[in-house]
KOLFI-539407 format. One record per residue (C-alpha): residue in one letter; x, y, z; residue number from 1. Coordinates in Angstrom, 3 decimals, padded with zeros to 6 digits. Each point is the difference from the previous one (the first is absolute). Layout:
N
[pt 'a' [X Y Z] NUM] ...
end
This chain:
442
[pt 'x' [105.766 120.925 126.911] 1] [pt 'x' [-000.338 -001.558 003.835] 2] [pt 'x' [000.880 -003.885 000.167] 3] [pt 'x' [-004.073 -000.083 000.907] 4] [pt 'x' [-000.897 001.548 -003.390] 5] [pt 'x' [002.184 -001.791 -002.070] 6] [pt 'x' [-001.377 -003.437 001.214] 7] [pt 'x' [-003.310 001.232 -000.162] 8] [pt 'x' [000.523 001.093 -003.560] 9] [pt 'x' [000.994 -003.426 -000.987] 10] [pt 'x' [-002.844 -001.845 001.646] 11] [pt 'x' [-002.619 002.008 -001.784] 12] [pt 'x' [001.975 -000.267 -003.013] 13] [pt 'x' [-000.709 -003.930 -000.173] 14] [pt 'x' [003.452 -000.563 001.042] 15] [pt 'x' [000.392 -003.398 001.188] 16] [pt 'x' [001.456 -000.673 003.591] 17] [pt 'x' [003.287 -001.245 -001.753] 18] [pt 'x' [000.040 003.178 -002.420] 19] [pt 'x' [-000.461 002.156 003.011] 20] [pt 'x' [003.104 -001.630 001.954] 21] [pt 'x' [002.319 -000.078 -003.100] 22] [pt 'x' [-001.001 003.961 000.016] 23] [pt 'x' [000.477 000.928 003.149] 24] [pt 'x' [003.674 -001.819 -000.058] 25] [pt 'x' [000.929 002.245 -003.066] 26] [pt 'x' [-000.996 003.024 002.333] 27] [pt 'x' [002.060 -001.314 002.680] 28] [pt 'x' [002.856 -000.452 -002.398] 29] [pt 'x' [-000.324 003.156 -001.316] 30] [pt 'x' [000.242 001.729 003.532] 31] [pt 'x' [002.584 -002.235 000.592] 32] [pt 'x' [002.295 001.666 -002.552] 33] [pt 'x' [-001.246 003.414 000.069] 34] [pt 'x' [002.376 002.283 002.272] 35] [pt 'x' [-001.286 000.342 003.699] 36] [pt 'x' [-000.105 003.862 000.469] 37] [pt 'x' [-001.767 -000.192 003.278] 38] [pt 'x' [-001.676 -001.872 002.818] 39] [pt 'x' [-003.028 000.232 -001.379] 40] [pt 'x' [000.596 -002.044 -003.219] 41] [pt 'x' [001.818 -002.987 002.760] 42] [pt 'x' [-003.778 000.271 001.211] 43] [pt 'x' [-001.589 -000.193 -002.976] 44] [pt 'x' [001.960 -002.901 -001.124] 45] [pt 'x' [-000.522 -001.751 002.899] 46] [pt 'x' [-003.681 -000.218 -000.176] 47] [pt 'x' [000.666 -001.000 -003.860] 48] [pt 'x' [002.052 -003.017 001.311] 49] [pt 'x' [-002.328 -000.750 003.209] 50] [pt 'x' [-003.073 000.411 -002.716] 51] [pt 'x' [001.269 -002.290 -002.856] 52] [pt 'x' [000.533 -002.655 002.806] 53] [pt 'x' [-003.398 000.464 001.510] 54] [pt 'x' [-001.478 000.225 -003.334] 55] [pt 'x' [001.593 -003.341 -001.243] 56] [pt 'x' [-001.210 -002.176 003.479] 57] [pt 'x' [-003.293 001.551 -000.034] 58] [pt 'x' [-001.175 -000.703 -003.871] 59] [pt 'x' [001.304 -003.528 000.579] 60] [pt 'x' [-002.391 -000.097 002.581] 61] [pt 'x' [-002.680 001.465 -001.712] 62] [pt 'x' [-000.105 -002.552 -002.967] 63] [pt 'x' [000.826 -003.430 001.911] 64] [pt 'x' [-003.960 001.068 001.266] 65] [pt 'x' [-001.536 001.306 -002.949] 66] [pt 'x' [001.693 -002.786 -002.697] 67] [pt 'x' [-000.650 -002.666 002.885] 68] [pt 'x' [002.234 -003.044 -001.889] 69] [pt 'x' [000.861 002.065 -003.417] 70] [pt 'x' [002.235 002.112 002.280] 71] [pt 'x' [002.754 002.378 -001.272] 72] [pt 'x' [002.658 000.509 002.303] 73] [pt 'x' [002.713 002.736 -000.131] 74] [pt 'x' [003.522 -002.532 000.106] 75] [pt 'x' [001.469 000.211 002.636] 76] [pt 'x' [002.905 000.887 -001.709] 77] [pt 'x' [-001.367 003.209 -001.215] 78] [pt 'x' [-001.242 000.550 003.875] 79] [pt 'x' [003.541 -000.616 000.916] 80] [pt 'x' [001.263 002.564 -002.497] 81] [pt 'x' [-002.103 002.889 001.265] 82] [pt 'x' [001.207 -000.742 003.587] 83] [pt 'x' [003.188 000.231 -001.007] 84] [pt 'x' [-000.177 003.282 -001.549] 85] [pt 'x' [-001.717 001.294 003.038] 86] [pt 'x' [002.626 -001.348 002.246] 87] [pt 'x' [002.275 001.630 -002.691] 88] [pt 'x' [-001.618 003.092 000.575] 89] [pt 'x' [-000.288 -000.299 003.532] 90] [pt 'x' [003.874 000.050 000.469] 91] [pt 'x' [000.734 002.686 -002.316] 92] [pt 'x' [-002.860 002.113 001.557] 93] [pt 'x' [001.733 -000.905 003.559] 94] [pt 'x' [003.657 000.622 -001.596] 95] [pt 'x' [-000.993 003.663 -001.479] 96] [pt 'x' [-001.806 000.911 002.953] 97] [pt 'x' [002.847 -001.044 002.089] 98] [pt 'x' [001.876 002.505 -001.617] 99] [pt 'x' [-002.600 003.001 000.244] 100] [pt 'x' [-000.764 -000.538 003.375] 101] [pt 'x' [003.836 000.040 000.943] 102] [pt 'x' [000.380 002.799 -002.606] 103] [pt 'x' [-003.614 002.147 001.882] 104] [pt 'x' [001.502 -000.709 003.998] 105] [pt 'x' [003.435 001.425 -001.051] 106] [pt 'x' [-001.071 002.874 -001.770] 107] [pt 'x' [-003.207 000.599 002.766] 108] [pt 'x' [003.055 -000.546 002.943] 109] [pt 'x' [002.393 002.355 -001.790] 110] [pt 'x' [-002.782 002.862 -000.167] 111] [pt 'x' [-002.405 -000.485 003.264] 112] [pt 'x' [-002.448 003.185 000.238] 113] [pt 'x' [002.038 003.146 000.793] 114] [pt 'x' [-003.375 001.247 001.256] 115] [pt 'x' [000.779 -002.054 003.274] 116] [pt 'x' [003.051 001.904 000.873] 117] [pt 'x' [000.137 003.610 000.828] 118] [pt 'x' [002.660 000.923 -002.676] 119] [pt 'x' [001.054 004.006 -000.663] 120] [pt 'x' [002.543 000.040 -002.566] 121] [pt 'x' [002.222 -003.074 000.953] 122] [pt 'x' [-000.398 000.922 003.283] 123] [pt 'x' [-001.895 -002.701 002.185] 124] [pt 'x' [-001.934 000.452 003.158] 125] [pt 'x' [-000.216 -002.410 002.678] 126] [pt 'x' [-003.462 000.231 -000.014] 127] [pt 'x' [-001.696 -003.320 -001.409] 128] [pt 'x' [-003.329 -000.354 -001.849] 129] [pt 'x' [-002.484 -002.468 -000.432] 130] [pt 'x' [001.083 -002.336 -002.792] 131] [pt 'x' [-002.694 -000.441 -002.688] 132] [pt 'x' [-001.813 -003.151 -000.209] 133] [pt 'x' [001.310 -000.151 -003.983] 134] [pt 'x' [002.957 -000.704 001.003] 135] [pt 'x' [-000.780 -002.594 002.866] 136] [pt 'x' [-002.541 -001.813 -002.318] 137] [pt 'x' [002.719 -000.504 -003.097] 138] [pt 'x' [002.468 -001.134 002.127] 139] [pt 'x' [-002.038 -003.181 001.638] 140] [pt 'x' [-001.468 -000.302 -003.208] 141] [pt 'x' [003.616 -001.569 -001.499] 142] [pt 'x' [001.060 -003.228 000.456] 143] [pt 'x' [002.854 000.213 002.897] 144] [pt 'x' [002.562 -002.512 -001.781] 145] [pt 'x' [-000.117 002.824 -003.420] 146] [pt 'x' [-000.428 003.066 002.006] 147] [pt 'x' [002.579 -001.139 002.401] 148] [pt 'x' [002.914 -002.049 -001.337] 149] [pt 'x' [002.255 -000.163 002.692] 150] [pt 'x' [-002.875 -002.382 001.707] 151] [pt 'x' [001.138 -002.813 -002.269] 152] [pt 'x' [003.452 -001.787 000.812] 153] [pt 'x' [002.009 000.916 -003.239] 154] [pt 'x' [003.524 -001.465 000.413] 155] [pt 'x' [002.232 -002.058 -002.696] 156] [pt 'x' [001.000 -002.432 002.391] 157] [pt 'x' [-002.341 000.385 003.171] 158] [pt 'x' [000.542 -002.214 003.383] 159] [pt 'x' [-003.197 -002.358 001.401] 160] [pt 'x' [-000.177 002.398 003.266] 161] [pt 'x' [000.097 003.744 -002.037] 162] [pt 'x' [-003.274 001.684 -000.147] 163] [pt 'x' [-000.684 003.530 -001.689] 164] [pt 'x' [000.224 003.493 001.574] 165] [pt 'x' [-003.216 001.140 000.535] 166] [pt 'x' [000.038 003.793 001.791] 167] [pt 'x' [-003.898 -000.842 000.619] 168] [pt 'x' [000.258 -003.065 002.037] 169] [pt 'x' [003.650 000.683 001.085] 170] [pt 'x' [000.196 003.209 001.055] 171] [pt 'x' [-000.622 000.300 004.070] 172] [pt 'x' [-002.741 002.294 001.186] 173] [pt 'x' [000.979 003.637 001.217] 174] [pt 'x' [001.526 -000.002 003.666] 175] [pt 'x' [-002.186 001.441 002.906] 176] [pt 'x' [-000.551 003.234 000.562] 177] [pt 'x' [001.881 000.290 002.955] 178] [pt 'x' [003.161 -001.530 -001.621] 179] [pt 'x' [002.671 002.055 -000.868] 180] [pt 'x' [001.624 -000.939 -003.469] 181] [pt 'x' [000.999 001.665 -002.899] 182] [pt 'x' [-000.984 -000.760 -003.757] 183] [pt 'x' [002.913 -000.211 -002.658] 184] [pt 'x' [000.095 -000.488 -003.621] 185] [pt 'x' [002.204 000.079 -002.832] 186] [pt 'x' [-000.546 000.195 -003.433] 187] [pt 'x' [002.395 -000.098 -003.598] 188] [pt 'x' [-002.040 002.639 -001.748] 189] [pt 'x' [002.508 -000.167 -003.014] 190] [pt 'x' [-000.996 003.311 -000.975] 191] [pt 'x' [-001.478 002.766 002.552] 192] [pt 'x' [-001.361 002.544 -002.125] 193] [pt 'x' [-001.647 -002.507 -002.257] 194] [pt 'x' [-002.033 -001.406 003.034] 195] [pt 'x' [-000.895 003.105 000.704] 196] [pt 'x' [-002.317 000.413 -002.984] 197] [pt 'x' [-001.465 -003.071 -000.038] 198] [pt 'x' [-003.639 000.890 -000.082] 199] [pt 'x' [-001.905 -001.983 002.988] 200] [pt 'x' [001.697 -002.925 002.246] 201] [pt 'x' [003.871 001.410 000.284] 202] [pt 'x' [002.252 001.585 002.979] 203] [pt 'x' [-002.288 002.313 001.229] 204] [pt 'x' [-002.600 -002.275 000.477] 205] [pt 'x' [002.475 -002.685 002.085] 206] [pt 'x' [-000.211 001.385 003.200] 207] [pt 'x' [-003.860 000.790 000.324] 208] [pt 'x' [-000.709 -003.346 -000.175] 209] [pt 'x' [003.357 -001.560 001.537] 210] [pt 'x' [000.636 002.841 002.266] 211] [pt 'x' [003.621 -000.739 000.569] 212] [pt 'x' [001.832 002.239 002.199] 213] [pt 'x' [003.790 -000.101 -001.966] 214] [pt 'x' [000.023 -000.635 -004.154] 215] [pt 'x' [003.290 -000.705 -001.251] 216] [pt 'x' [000.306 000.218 -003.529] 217] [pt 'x' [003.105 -001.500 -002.343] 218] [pt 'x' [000.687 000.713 -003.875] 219] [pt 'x' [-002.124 003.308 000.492] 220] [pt 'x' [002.148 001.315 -003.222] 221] [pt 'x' [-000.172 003.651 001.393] 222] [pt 'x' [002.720 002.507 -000.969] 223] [pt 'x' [000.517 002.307 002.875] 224] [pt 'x' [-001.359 002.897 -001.903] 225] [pt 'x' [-003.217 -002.174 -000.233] 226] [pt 'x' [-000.118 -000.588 003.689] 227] [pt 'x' [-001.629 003.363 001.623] 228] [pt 'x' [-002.841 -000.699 -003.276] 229] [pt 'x' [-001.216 -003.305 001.656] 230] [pt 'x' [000.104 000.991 003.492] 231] [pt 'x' [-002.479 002.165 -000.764] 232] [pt 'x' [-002.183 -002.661 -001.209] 233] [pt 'x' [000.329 -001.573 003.803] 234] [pt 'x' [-002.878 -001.844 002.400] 235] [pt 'x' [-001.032 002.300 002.037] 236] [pt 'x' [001.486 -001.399 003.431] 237] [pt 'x' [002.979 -001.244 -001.504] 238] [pt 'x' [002.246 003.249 000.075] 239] [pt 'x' [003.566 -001.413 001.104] 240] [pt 'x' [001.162 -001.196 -003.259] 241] [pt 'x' [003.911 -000.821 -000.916] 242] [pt 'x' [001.346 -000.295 -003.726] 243] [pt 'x' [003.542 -001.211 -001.623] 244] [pt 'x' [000.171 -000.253 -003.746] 245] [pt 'x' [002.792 -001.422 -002.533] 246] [pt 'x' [002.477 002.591 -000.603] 247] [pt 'x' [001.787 -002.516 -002.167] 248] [pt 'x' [-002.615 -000.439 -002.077] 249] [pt 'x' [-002.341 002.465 -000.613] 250] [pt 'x' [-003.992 -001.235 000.228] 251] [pt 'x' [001.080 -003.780 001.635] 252] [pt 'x' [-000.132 -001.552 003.083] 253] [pt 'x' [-001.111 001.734 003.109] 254] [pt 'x' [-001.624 -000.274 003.640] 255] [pt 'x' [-002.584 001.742 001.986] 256] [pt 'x' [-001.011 -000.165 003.459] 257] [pt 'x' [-003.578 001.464 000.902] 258] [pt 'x' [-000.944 000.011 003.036] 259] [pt 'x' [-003.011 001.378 002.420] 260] [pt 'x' [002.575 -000.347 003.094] 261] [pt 'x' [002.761 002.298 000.169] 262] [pt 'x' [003.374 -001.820 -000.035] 263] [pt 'x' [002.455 000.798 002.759] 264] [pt 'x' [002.644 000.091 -002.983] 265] [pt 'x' [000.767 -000.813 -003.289] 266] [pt 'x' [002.716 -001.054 -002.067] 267] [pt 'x' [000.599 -000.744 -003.553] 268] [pt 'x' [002.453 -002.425 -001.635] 269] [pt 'x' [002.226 -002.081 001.862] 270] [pt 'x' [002.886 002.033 000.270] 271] [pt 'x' [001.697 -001.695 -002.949] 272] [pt 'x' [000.334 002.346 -002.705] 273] [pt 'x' [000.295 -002.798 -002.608] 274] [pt 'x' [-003.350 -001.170 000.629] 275] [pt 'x' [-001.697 003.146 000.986] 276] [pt 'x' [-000.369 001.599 -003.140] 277] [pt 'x' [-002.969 -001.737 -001.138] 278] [pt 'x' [-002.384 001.174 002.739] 279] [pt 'x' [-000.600 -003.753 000.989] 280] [pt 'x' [-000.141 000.279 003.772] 281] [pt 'x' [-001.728 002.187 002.775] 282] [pt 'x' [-000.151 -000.232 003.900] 283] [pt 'x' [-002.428 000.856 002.523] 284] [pt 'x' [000.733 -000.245 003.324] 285] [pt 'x' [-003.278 -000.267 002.020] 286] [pt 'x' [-000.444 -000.698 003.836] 287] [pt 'x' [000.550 -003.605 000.322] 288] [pt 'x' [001.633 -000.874 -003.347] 289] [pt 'x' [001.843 001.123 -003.227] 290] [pt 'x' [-001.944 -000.289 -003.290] 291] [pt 'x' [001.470 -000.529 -003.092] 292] [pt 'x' [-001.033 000.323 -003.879] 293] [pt 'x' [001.630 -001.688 -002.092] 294] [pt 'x' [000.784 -000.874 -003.720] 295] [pt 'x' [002.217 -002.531 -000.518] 296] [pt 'x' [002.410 000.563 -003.565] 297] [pt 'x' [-001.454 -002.502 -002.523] 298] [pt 'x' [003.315 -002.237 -001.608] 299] [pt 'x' [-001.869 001.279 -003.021] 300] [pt 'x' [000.559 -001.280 -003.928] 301] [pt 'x' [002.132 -002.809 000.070] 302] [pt 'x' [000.615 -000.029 003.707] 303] [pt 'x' [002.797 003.245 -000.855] 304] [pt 'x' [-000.319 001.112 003.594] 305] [pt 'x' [-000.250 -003.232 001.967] 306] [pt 'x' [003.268 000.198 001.342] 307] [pt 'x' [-000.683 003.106 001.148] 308] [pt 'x' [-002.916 -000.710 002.033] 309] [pt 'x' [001.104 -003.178 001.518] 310] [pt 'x' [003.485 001.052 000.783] 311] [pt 'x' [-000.410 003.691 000.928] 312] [pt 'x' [-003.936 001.209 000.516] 313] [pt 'x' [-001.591 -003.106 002.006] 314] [pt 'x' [002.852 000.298 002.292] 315] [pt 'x' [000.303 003.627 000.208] 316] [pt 'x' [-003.728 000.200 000.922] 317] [pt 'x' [000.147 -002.641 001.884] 318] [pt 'x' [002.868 001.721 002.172] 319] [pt 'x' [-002.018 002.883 000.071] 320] [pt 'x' [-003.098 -001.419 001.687] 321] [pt 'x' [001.620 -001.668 002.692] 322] [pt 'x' [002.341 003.070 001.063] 323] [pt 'x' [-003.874 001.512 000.401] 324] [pt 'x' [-001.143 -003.324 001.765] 325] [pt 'x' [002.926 000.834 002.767] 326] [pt 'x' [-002.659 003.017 001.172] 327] [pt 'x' [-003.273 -001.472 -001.305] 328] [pt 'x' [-001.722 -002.364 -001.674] 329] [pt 'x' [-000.066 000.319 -003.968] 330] [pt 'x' [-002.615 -000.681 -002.183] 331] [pt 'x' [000.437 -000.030 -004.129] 332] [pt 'x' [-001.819 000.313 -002.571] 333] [pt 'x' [-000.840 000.361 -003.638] 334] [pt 'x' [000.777 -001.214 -003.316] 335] [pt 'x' [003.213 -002.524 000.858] 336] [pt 'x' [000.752 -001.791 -003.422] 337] [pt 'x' [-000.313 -003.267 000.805] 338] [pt 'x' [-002.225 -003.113 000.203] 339] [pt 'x' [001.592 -001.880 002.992] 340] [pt 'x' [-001.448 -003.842 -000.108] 341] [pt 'x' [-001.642 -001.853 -003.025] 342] [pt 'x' [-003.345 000.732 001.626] 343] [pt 'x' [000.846 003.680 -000.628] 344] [pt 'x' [000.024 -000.169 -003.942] 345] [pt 'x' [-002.449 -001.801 -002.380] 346] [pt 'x' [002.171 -001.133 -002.212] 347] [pt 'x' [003.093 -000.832 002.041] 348] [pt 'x' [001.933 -002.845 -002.630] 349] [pt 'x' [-000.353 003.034 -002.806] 350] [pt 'x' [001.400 002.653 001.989] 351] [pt 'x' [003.126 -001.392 001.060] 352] [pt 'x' [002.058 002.417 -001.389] 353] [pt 'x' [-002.565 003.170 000.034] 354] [pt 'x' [000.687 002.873 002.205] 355] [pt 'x' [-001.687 -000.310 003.551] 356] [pt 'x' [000.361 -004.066 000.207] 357] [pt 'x' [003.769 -000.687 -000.930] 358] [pt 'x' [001.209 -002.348 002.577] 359] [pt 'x' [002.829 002.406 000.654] 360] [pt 'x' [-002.959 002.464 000.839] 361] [pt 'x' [-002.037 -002.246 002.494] 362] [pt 'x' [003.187 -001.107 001.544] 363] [pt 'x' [000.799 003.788 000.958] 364] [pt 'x' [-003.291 001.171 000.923] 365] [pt 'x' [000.176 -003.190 002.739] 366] [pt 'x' [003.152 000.748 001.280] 367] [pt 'x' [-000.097 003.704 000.100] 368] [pt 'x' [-003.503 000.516 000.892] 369] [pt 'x' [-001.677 -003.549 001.551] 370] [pt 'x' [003.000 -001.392 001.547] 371] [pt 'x' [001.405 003.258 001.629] 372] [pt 'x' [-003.521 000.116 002.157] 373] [pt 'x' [-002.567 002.016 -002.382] 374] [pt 'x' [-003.546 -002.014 -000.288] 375] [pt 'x' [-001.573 -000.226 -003.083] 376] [pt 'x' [-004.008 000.376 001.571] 377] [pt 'x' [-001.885 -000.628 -003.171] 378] [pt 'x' [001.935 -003.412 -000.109] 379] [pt 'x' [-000.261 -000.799 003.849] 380] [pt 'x' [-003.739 000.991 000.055] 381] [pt 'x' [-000.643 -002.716 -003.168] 382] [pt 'x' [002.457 -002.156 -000.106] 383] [pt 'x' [-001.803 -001.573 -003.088] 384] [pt 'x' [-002.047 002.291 -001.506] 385] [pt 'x' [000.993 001.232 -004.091] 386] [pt 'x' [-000.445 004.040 000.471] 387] [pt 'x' [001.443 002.265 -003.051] 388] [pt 'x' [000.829 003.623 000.532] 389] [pt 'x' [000.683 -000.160 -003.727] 390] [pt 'x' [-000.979 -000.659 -003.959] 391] [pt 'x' [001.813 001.134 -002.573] 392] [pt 'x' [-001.867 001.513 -002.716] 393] [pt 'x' [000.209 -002.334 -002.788] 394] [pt 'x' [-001.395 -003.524 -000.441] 395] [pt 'x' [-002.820 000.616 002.241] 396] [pt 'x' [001.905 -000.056 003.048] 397] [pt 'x' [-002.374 001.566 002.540] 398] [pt 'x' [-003.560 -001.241 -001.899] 399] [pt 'x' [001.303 -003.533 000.487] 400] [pt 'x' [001.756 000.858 003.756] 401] [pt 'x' [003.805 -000.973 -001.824] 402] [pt 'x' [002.013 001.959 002.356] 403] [pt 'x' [003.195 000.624 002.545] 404] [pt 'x' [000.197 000.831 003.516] 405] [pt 'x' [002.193 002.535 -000.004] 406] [pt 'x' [-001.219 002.880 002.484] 407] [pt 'x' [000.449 -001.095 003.589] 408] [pt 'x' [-000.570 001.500 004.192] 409] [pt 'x' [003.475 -001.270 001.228] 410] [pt 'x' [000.475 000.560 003.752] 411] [pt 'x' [002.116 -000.461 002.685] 412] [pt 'x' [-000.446 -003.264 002.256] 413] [pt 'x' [-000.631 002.173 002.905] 414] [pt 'x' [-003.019 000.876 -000.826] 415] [pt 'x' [-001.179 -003.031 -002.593] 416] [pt 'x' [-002.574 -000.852 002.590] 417] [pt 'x' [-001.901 003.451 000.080] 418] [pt 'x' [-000.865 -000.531 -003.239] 419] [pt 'x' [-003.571 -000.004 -000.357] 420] [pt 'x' [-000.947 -000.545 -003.664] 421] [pt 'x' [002.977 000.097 -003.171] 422] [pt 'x' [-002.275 -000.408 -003.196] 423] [pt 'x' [-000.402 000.584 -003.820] 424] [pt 'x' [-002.776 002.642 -001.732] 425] [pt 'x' [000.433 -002.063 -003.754] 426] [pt 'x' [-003.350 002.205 -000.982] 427] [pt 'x' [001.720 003.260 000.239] 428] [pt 'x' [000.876 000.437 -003.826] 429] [pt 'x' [001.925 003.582 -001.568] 430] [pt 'x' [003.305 -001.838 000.209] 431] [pt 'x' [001.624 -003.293 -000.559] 432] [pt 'x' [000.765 -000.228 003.719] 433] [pt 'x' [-002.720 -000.121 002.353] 434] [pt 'x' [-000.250 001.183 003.596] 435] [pt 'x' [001.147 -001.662 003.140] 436] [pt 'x' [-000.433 000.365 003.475] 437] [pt 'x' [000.299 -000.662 003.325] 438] [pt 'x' [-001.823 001.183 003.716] 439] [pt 'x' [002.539 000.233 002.473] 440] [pt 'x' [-001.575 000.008 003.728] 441] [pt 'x' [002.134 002.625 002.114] 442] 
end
């Protein structure tokens, strides 16, 4: 029975005014403690709740005429009651649809229309398609501050001056036409061939609408009998493509450098056989620069390998890079293990002593990366913007934008100031990392 019919029941049942209200509040109690299944019963207990209200103001009304000085009024306690439950109702209704429409945007993000695409096996054509209207209309249909987290400053201990990352607002506007530049991203994929199946929004899709020109990849956790599989499951127009996988450890770790340019050559490692056996580094060496994917050892469980990547890997690395710098600029990138400022981490005074933000950690990535003359361009660009490149998975890390900075575009000062845009894609979901990248003008 409709709200309408019920109160029309009562009336021509002789029930008084009062009778009527008390009866409509035991129908708003009772969908206030039966189990919302849907939207639709939020709706239909909101028009219980805006009815009752209504209902109560209006038959006071009605009898202060009719009665003229006998009149019986509805307390205003009793009034005051029903608006509470409505207000009651109001905020859970809000709070659960909160949830759903966070819950809908993810879920409609993670599997836009294949139909768009031109997809033949996991092959993906260049070619683009009209995107449906659907999926245009849902997505200005959400609220921007649920659909989009990272819009809303979430820090533990934020500064007056810091503002939210915002790739919408913040993200400059293509170069001219008649500008030469090249697009580069990187992505932590943590897990290759489990991206790969993701039905809808996932690598394949990337490039048609970022159209990058050089994807480097980082925890691809490819063996190298795996690698010949995926390459066949390549962007058309991205056919130079360079592996290295843990040999250490089988199914860990691992770099990849895609590219639609040809490199003029490659390398892998860093000529250090201790810290080459985990596929964590590969070089391309393009015209004007040296480009680098990287990912960085984490200290791990109980910090067991911080010594080793403060006292041996930042500086071997480091070493590396600017042996390449004596020939040409270098630019890295990828997944580097480490939150560098407070700004970087949401919850800086609880992470102290977690891998990525140890101050033994910050202090090496300055002095082996910052102060030796590499430019952190996110940082420079928005000097006090929050940006994550990534949630962990519990606790609702990326639905409530509780993240770490740790994928970076690192490049050499020489060429800090052709740097046209260094910025953050937080919508990109398959991973707990998100893209980065950068447009570097030739």
């Amino acid at each position: 029975m409709t709200v309408q019919q019920l109160r029309t029941t009562l009336r021509n049942a002789g029930v008084s005014a009062k009778g009527r209200k008390f009866e409509l509040v035991a129908a708003l109690k009772c969908f206030l403690e039966k189990k919302k299944d849907d939207e639709g019963s939020l709706v239909i207990e909101e028009q219980v709740a805006s009815t009752c209200v209504e209902n109560a103001s209006e038959k006071t009304e009605a009898e202060t005429s009719s009665d003229g000085d006998q009149v019986q009024n509805v307390p205003v306690s009793e009034v005051g009651e029903l608006q509470r439950y409505k207000r009651r109702l109001n905020h859970s209704s809000v709070k659960s649809e909160t949830v759903i429409g966070y819950s809908k945007v993810a879920t409609k993000k993670e599997k836009l229309s294949i139909e768009s695409e031109d997809l033949s096996g996991h092959k993906l054509s260049r070619t683009r398609k009209k995107t449906s209207s659907e999926t245009i209309s849902f997505d200005v249909k959400t609220d921007d501050k649920i659909a989009e987290p990272w819009t809303v400053l979430a820090h533990k201990k934020p500064q007056k001056d810091w503002i939210p990352y915002n790739p919408r607002t913040m993200k400059l506007p293509p170069l001219a036409r008649d500008t030469k530049f090249l697009k580069l991203m990187s992505w932590n994929v943590n897990g290759l061939r489990a991206l790969l199946k993701l039905e809808g929004f996932s690598a394949l899709q990337l490039a048609q609408r970022e159209d990058f020109d050089v994807l480097c990849l980082q925890e691809t956790k490819l063996q190298e009998k795996d690698v010949e599989d995926v390459k066949r499951s390549l962007i058309d127009g991205y056919e130079n493509s360079f592996w290295t996988c843990s040999v250490s450890k089988l199914g860990y770790s691992g770099t990849a450098i895609i590219s639609r340019i040809k490199p003029l050559s490659v390398r892998y490692g860093i000529g250090i056989s201790d810290h080459d056996s985990e596929g964590r580094i590969i070089t391309a060496e393009f015209d004007s620069f040296y480009l680098i994917t990287g990912y960085v050892p984490n200290s791990g469980d109980g910090l067991r390998r911080l010594s080793y990547r403060i006292n041996e890997w930042d500086p071997s690395l480091s070493n590396y890079m600017k042996e390449l710098e004596k020939s040409k600029p270098v630019i890295l990138t990828g997944d580097l293990n480490c939150a560098h400022q407070e700004i970087d981490i949401y919850n800086p005074a609880g992470n102290k002593r977690s891998a990525g933000f140890t101050d033994e950690e910050r202090q090496s990535f300055g002095s082996n990366f910052l102060s030796r003359g590499f430019v952190d361009t996110f940082r420079k660009q928005h000097p006090g913007v929050v940006g994550y490149t990534y949630w962990g998975y519990r606790h609702g890390g990326r639905k409530f934008n509780r993240g770490w900075r740790l994928d970076y575009f690192l490049v050499s000062e020489s060429i800090a100031d052709k740097v046209h845009d260094s910025y953050i894609l937080p919508d990109i979901t398959g991973s707990d990392h998100c893209p980065v990248g950068l447009v570097l003008k030739l």
